[in-house]
C-alpha positions in Angstrom: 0.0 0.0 0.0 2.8 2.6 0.9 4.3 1.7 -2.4 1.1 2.6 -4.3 1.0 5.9 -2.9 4.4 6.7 -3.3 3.9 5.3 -6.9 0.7 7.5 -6.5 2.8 10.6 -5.3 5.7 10.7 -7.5 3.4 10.8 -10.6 1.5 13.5 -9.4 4.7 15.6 -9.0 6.1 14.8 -12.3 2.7 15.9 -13.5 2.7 19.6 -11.9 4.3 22.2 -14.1 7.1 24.0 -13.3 6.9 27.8 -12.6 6.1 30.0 -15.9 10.0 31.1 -17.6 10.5 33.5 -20.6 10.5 31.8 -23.7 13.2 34.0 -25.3 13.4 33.7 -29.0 9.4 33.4 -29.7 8.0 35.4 -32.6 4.8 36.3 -34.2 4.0 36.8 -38.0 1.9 39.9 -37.9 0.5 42.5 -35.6 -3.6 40.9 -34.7 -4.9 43.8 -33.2 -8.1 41.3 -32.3 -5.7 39.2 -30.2 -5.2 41.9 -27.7 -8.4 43.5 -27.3 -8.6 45.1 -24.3 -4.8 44.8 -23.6 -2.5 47.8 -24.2 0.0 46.9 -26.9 3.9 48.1 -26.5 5.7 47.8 -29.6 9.1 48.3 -29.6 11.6 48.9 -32.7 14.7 47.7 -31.5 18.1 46.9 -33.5 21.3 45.2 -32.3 23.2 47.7 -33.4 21.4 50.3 -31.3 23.0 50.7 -27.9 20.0 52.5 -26.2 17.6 49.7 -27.5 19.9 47.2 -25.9 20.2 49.3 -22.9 15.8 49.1 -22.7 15.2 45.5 -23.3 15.3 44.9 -19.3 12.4 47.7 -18.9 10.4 46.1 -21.5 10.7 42.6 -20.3 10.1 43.7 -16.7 6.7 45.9 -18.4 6.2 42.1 -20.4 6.2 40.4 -16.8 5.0 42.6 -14.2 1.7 43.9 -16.1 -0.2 41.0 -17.7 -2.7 43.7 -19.3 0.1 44.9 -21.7 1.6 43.3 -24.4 5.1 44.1 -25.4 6.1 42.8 -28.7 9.1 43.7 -30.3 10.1 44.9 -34.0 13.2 44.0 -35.6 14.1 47.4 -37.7 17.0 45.6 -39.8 14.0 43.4 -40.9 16.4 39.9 -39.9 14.4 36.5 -40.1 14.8 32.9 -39.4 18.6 31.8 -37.8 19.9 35.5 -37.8 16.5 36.4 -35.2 16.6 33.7 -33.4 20.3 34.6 -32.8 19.7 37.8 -31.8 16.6 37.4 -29.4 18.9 35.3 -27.8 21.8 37.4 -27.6 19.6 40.2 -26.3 18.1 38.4 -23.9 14.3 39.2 -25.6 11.7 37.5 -23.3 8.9 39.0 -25.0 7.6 38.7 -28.7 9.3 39.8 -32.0 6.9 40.3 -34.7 8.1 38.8 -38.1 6.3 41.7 -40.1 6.9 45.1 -39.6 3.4 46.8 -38.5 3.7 50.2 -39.4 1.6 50.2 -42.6 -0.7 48.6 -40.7 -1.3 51.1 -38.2 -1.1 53.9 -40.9 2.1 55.1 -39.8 6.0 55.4 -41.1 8.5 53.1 -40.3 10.2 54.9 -37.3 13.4 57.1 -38.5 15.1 57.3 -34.9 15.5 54.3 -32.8 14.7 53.3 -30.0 11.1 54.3 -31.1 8.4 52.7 -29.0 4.3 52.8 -30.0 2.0 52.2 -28.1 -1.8 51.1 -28.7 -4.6 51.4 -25.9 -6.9 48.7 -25.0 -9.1 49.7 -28.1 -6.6 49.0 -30.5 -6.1 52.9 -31.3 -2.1 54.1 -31.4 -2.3 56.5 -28.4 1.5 57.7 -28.6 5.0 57.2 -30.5 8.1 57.6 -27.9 11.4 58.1 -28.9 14.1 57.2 -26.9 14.9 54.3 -24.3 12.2 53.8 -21.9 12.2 53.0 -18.4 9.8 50.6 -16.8 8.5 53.6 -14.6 7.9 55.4 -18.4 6.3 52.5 -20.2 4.2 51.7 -16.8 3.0 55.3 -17.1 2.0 55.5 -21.0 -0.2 52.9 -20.7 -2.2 54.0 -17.8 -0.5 50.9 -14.9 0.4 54.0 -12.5 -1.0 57.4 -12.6 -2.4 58.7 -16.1 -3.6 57.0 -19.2 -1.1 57.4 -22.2 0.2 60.7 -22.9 3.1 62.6 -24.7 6.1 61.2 -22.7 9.6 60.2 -23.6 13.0 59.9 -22.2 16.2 60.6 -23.8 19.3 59.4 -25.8 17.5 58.6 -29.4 19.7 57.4 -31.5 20.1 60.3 -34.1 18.3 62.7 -32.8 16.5 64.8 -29.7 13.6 62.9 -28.3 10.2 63.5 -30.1 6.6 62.3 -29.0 3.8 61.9 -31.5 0.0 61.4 -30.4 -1.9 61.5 -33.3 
């Protein structure tokens, strides 16, 4: 009998999952605005190249884990696929999404000129504002209403080419 439930207790164990881990290197074809209705949607231009893209990744995976009524996917601007994506999720240490097309058109806009360049949708689907610059979790947190205001004009510094801009159109 103590064997049985031994037997009984070890294959209930095996069966419980372990805690929930990033899957680094996952990626989505295209933006489905349907997908995360009634989310807020961060989507994040990054490039390896780009040393204050690489310097926000740990905001927006701490924004990906910490508020599970945002989305954060990610946008490769070099516009890399397959191996070379993989390789570089990985690198980076990207725990959230990549999207595999570049969702610009879609949302009626221009492929972003100045990176890091961050958009970001509110739970209707609507693009609500367009930072520039590395963000900080406290920033992102803020545009999309977690703590204190719903989305508005705010951006933090070091773009890329240029001074940081904010669009809300």
């Amino acid at each position: 009998m103590n064997k049985a439930l031994a037997a009984l207790l070890m294959v209930l164990m095996a069966s419980c999952s372990a805690p929930e881990t990033p899957q680094q290197g996952n990626t989505v074809t295209a933006l489905n605005k349907s997908e995360y209705a009634g989310r807020w949607v961060v989507i994040n231009y990054w490039a390896k190249w780009c040393k204050p893209c690489i310097k926000e990744i740990p905001e927006l995976n701490a924004l990906d884990q910490k508020y599970k009524q945002v989305a954060v996917l990610g946008v490769n601007y070099d516009g890399n696929e397959h191996d070379e994506l993989q390789t570089q999720i990985i690198a980076l240490e990207i725990e959230f999404p990549t999207l595999l097309e570049d969702p610009s058109s879609a949302l009626g806009i221009s492929l972003p000129s100045v990176l890091p360049t961050t958009l970001i949708l509110n739970p209707d689907g609507n693009l609500v504002a367009t930072l520039v610059g590395p963000q900080t979790l406290e920033s992102l947190a803020l545009a999309t209403g977690q703590i204190g205001m719903p989305a508005t004009e705010s951006t933090s510094g070091d773009a890329l080419d240029r001074e940081p801009q904010s669009h809300q159109p």
